[in-house]
C-alpha positions as CSV (number, residue, x, y, z in Angstrom):
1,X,63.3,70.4,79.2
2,X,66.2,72.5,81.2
3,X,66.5,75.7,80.1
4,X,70.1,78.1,80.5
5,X,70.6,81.3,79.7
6,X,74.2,82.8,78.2
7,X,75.9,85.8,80.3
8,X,77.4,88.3,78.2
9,X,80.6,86.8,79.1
10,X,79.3,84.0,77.2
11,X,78.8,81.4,80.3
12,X,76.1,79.5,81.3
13,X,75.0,77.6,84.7
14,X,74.5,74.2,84.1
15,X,71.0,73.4,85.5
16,X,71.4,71.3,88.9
17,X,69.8,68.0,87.4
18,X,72.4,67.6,84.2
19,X,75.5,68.2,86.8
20,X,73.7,65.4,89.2
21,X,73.4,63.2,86.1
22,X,76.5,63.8,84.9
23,X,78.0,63.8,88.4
24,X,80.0,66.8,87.3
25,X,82.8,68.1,90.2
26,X,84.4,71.6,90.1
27,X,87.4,71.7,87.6
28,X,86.0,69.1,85.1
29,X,85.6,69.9,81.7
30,X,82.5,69.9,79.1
31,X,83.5,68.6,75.2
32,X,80.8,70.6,72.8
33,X,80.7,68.3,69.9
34,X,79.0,70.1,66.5
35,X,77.2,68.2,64.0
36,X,76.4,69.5,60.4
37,X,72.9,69.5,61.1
38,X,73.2,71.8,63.8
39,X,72.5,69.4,66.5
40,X,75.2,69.8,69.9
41,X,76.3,66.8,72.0
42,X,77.8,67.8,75.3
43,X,80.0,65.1,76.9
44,X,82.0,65.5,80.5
45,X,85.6,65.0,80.7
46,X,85.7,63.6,84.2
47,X,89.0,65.3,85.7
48,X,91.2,62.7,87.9
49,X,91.5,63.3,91.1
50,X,94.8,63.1,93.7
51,X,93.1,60.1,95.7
52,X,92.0,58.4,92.8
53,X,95.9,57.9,91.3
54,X,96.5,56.7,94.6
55,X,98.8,53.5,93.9
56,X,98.6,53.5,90.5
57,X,102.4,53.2,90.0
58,X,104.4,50.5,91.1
59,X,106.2,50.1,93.9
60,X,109.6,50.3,93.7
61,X,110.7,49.3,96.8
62,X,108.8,48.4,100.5
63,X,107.8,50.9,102.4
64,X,109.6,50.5,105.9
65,X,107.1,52.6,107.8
66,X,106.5,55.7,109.1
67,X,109.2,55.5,112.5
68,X,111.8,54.4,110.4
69,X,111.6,56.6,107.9
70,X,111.6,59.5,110.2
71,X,114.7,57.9,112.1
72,X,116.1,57.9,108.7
73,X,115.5,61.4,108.1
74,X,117.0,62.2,111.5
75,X,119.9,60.4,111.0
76,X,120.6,62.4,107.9
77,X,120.1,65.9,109.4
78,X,122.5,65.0,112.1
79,X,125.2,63.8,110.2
80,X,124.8,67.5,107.8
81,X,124.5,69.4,111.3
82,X,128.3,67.5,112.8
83,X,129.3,67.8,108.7
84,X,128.5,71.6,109.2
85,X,129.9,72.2,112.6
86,X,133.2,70.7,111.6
87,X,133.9,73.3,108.4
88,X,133.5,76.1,110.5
């Protein structure tokens, strides 16, 4: 049996061996569900992470690559830089 004890702040540390077997990760979230009987079931709400949504949407159009995009991008600052010189 794993034992915790409540703070005064009302937290707890979750023992080492339910956070292994739940394979709980900072920032995820515990549902306390209450029965009439008294009896608690604790579930984890697994929080997603930024690599796991990797590519979960569509593309919308190819991705030319990484030079061409940054000769994109240059193109476009010079043309706001001559755009700029000229109203001066």
């Amino acid at each position: 049996m794993l034992r915790a004890r409540l703070t005064s702040k009302g937290q707890i540390t979750i023992p080492v061996a339910v956070r292994r077997k739940l394979n709980l990760q900072p920032g995820d979230e515990l549902i306390f569900e209450l029965s009439a009987d008294g009896e608690i079931k604790v579930r984890a709400l697994k929080r997603k992470r930024l690599t796991e949504l990797y590519a979960s949407l569509p593309v919308q159009r190819p991705y030319p690559g990484k030079k061409e995009v940054r000769e994109e991008v240059g193109r476009k600052l010079g043309r706001q830089l001559l755009k700029k010189g000229t109203e001066s």
